[in-house]
N, C-alpha and C positions, 0 to 999 in steps of 0.2 A: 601508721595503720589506722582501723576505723577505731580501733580498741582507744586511740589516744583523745579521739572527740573535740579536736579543737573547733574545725569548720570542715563541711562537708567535702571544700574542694582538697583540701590536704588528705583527709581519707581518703576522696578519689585520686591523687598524685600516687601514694606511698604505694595503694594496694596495686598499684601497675610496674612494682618495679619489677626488675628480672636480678637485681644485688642478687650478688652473693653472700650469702650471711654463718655467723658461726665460723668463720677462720679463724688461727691462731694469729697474734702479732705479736714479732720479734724485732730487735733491733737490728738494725741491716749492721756491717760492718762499717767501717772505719773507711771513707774511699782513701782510695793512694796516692801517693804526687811525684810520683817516680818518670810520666811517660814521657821516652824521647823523641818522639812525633809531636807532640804538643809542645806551646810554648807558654812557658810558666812566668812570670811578670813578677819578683819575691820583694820583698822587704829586706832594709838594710840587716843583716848579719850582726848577730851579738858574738862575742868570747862566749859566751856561755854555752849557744844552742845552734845551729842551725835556724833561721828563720823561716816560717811555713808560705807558703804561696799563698798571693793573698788573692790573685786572677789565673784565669786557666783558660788560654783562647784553642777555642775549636772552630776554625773555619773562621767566619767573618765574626762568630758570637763571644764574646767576652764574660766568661762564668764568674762566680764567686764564691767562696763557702757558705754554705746556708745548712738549716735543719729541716729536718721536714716532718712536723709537726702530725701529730694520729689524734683525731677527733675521740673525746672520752680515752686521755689516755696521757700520764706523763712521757710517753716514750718518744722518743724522735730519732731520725734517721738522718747522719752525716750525706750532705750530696752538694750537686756545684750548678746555683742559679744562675736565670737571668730573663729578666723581664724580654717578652717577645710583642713585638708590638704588629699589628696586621689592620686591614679597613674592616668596619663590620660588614658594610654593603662591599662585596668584591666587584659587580658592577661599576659601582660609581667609588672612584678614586678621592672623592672628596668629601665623601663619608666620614663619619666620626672614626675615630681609630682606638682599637682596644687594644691592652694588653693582654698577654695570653702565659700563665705562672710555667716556666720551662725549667726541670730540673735535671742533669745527669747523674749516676751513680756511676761514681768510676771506678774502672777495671783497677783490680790490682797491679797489672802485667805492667811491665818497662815501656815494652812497644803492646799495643793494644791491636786485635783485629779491627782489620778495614770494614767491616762490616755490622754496626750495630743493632741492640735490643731494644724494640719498641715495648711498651708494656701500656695495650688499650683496655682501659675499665669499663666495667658492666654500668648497667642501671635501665636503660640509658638518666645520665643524672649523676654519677659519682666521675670523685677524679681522681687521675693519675698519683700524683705526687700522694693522696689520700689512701688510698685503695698497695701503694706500693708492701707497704710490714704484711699483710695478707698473702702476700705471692713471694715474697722475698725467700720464702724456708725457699719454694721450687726452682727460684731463678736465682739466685745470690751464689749457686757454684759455676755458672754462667760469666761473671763478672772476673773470674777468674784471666778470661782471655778478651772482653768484651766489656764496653761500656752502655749503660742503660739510660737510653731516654725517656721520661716520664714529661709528658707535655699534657696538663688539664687543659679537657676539652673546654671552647670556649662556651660559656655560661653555665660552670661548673670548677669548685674550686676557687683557687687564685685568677681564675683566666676568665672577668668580667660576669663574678655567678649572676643569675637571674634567680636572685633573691625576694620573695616575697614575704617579708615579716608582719605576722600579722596580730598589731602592739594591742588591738580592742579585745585581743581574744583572752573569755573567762578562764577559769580552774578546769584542766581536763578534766573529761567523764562526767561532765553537768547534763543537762536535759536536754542544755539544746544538740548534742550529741547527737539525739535520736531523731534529729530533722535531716533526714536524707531526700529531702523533696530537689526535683530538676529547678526547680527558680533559684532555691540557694545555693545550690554548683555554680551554677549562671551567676549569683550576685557576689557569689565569693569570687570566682573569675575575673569577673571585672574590676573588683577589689585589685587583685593581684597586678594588674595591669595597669593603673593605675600609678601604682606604686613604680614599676618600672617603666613608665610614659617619657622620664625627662633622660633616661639613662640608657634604655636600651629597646632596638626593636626587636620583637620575638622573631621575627619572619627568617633570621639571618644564624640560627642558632642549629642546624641539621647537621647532618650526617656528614653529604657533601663537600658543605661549606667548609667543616671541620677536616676535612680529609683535604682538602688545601691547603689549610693552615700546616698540617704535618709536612708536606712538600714544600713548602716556603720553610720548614725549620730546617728537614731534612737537607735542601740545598744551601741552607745557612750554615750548617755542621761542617760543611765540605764534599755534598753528593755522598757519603757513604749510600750502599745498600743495606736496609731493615731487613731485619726477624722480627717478624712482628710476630707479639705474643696476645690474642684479643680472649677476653674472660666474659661470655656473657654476653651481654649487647657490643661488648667492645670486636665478639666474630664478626658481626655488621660491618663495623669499623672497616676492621680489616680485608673482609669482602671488598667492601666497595673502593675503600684503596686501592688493592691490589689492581682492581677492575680498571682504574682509572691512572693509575702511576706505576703499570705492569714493570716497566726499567726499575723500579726503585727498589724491590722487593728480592728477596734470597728465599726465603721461606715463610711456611704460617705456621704458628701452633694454634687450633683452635679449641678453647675449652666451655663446653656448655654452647653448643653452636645454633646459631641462629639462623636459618637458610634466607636469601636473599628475598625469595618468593616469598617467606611467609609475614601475612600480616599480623602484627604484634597487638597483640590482648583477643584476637578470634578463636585458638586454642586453650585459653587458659583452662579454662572448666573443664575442657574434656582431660587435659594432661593432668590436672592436679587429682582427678577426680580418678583417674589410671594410675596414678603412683599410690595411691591411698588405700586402694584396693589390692594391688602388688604389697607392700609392706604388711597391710592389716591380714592379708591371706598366712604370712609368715605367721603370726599368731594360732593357725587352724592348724600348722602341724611342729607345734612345741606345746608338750603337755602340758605345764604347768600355765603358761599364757589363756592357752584356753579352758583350763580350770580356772585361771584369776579372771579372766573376762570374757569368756564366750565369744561374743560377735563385736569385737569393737566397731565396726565397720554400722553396724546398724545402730550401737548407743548414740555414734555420733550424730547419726540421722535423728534419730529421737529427739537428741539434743535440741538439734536443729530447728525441729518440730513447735517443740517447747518453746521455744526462743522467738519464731515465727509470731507464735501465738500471745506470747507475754514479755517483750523485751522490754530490759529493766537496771537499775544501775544496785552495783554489788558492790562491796567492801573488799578488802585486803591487803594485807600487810607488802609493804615496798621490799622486795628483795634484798635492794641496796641499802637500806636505813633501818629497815622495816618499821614506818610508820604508816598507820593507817591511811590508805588512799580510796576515792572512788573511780569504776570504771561504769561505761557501757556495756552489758552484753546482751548484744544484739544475733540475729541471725548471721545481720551482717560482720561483727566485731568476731563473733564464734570464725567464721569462714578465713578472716584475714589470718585468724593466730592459729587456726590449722594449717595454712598456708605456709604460715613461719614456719614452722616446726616443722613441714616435711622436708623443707630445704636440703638438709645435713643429716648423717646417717645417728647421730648423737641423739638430737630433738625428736628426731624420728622415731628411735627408742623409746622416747617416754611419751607418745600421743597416749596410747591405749589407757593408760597409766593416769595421765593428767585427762581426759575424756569422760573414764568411769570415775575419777575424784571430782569435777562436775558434776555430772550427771548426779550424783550423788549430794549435791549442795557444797560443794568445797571448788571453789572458784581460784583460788589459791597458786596450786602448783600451776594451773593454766593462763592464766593472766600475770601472776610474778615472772615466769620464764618468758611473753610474752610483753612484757615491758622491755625489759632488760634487750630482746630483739628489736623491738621497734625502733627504741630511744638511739640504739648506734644506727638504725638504717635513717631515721630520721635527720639526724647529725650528719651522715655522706651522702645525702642522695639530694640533689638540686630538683626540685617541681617543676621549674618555670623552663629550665631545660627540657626536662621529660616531655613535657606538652608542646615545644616548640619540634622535639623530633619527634614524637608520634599522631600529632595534631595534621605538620606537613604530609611525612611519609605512610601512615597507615589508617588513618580516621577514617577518609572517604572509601577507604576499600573494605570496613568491615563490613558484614552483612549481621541481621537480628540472628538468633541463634536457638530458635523456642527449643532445642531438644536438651539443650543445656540446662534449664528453666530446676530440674529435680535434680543437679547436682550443688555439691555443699556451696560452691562459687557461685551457681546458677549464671541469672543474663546481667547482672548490674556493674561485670566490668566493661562490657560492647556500651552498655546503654551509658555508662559514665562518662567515659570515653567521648562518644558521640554527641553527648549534651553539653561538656566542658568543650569540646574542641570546636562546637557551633560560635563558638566566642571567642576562642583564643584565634592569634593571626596565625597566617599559613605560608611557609616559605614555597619555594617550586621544589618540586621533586623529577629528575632526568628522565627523560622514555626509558630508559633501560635500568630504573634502578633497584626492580623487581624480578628483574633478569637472572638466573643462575649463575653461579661462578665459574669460569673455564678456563685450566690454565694450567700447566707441566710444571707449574713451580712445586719444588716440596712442599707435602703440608701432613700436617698432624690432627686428626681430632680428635677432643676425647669427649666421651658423655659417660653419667652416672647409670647404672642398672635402676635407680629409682628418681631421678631427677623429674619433679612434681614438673616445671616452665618449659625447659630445653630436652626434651626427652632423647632415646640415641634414636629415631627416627629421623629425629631430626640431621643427626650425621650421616646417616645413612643416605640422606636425601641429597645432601652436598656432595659428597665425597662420589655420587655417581659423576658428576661432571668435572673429576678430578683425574689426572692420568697418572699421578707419583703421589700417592696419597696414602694415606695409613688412619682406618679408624679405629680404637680402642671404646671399647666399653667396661667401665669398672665395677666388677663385681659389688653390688651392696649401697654404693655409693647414693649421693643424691645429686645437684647441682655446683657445678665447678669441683674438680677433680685433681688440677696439678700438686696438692701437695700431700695426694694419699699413697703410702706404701710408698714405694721406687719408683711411684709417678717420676719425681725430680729428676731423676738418673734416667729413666726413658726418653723424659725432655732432654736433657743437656745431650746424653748421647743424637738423638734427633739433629740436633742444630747445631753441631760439631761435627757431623756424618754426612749430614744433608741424604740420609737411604731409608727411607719410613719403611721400603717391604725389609729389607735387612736386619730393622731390629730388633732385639732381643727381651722380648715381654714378658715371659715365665714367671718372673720375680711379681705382675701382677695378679697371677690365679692365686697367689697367697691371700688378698686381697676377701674380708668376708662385712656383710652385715654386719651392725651393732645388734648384740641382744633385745630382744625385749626387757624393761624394765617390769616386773613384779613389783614392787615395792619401791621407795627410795633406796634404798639401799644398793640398788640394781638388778640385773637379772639373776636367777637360780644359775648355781655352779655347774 
């Protein structure tokens, strides 16, 4: 985010992502080695034990026990590897050839359904096998009858990331933080390219491209048909699969949906700038909130203001160590970590809260919980991917946006956007691949009642060009929704069902807003 100051093009990468932030992470279970469809390859047998399987072939692919490893995080996740190897140019065959990190989660069951779970990650920029302990509470009673495929996309993850480390860079939050000038986008850009000049070309890093690679795994597996589960940018995903490899597909669940037509960072300001005023309106009719802060909605503006006028680097105690750090806060840094925070209905509770302790010279609560966001979105979110799918697919179709200009985001995501991706290379994007989705397969969506990115309009949008479709909107919620309340049990029923109008939602009008936060302490009883 811009809060972290390293170089101007990572603040413009981070602030575009659509993550999902603020999940819980749990350990998946224990996969099984029971199934007798599959053929298991064991070690020789002790007296003592049973020896474990030490290969697990599906199809033509040859697995192995692996863990799967969660960025900022001792925990890992038992599943069954194997390097996937594909051309980077699909065109030309004699192309270099990448690998691509392909993990399964397997089903507990003996005999496992024919038909497995795909599970596509947001960002665009995060991966699979990464992004899995996030979604696991929702999908993990799934695996019950079902094996999951987690395949990072390519140039994210294990599967050839488009990594730009960048080793000259000072102590975050220094000064040159506050050089948001277009030459240094540009000159960090090229930096970044640079670096992957001998490894990889960006041109071959899309949407598309990637939705091939799944059908190369897919009929490497053995032709099963997917459930595809897309989170994010990963609806994309799965849109455009579906679109493309209709045969392969049983169902969709889409969470935080992203319509095929829309171009990606031309909305931001107005949605974020819609949820902000949705959530902060909550504060006008709870006494006590608007006795503690009257108009949060306007401090922030103020804020803003202020910031505009004197952007400056501030002190505060590191959450995690708590040793003294500095930041930038800028108008710009202000906008990204309001952005965090509206994401998830938690964070979104304490804007008001962390706003007026700003506003008020206490930088603190809004930069500490604001690290602690960035540093894990930083740690899963691949740049050089991001820019290779939005640089292709949506740069030249954004348009300037002056009416955006007076909200908190304003125009510097278009105009970032636009000046980074003047540099970065550009793969082909299909005639049709802004085309709306059309298609009788089941499908699911679900959007949050305050989702800042993915608004339910957005579902709405989609789900008209759907004939078996079922959209929910969750009460309170914000961006990505499968693991609130009975979400899980609505999915898993969903895709054990396959009858979206049939099912049974009641269990989510339970389903409310986080309080507003008064105090640390939390909200009034």
């Amino acid at each position: 985010m811009a809060i972290q100051g390293r170089t101007a093009l990572r603040i413009g990468i981070v602030a575009v992502g659509l993550a999902a932030l603020g999940w819980n992470h749990f350990r998946a279970r224990m996969a099984k080695t029971t199934d007798a469809d599959e053929t298991a390859v064991t070690a020789p047998a002790s007296a003592a034990q049973p020896a474990k399987p030490q290969t697990w072939r599906l199809g033509s692919v040859t697995l192995t026990p692996c863990e799967l490893g969660q960025p900022n995080s001792g925990l890992s996740t038992a599943a069954w590897c194997a390097p996937f190897e594909v051309p980077e140019n699909r065109d030309d065959p004699q192309s270099r050839k990448i690998k691509l990190k392909l993990a399964v989660i397997r089903s507990s069951a003996q005999v496992a359904s024919k038909d497995m779970l795909v599970m596509l990650a947001g960002g665009p920029g995060q991966a699979a096998t990464e992004s899995w302990p996030g979604v696991s509470t929702a999908l993990q009673p799934l695996t019950a009858h079902r094996h999951v495929v987690l395949l990072d996309q390519r140039g994210t993850g294990g599967s050839h990331p488009l990594t730009c480390k960048d080793e000259s860079a000072g102590p975050e939050g220094g000064a040159d933080a506050l050089d948001e000038r277009p030459e240094k986008e540009r000159e960090e850009t090229q930096r970044c390219l640079k670096l992957l000049a001998d490894k990889a070309d960006p041109r071959y890093y899309t949407t598309t491209v990637a939705a091939q690679d799944l059908e190369d795994v897919r009929r490497a597996l053995g032709a099963p048909t997917f459930d595809l589960v897309g989170v994010s940018y990963g609806t994309r995903m799965a849109q455009q699969y579906t679109m493309r490899y209709p045969q392969a597909v049983r169902s969709l669940v889409l969470d935080g949906v992203v319509p095929n037509e829309l171009v990606l960072g031309e909305d931001f300001a107005q949605n974020l700038d819609a949820a902000l005023k949705a959530q902060f309106a909550r504060c006008e009719t709870d006494e006590a909130c608007r006795k503690r802060f009257n108009d949060p909605y306007q401090t922030l503006y103020q804020l803003r203001d202020a910031l505009r006028a004197n952007p400056h680097v501030v002190s505060f105690r590191d959450p995690q160590n708590y040793q003294s750090v500095q930041r930038v806060l800028s108008e710009a840094s202000l906008a990204s970590v309001v952005r965090m925070f509206a994401y998830t209905p938690l964070t979104a509770a304490l804007l008001p809260l962390s706003i007026d302790a700003a506003a008020h010279g206490d930088v603190g609560p809004l930069l500490g919980q604001a690290k602690l966001l960035s540093g894990d979105l930083s740690d899963t979110m691949n740049g050089g991917m991001q820019l290779s799918v939005i640089c292709s697919e949506d740069a030249e179709l954004l348009t300037p946006r002056p009416q955006d200009a007076h909200t908190i985001l304003g125009t510097r995501m278009i105009d970032t956007l636009q000046n980074v991706c003047s540099v970065w290379p550009k793969g082909t994007r299909p005639d049709d691949f802004h085309q709306p989705l059309k298609t009788d397969k089941p499908v699911l969506l679900l959007s949050g009642e305050f989702d800042p990115v993915t608004p339910p309009r957005y579902g709405e949008q989609v789900a008209k060009n759907l004939t078996n479709s079922r959209h929910l909107v969750l009460n309170g919620q914000g961006h990505n929704v499968m693991n609130a309340g009975c979400a899980p049990q609505v999915i898993k029923h969903f895709i054990e069902e396959q009858k979206p109008a049939a099912l049974d939602v009641k269990c989510l009008e339970r389903l409310r807003a986080t309080p507003m936060f008064i105090d640390f302490n939390g909200a009034t009883p």
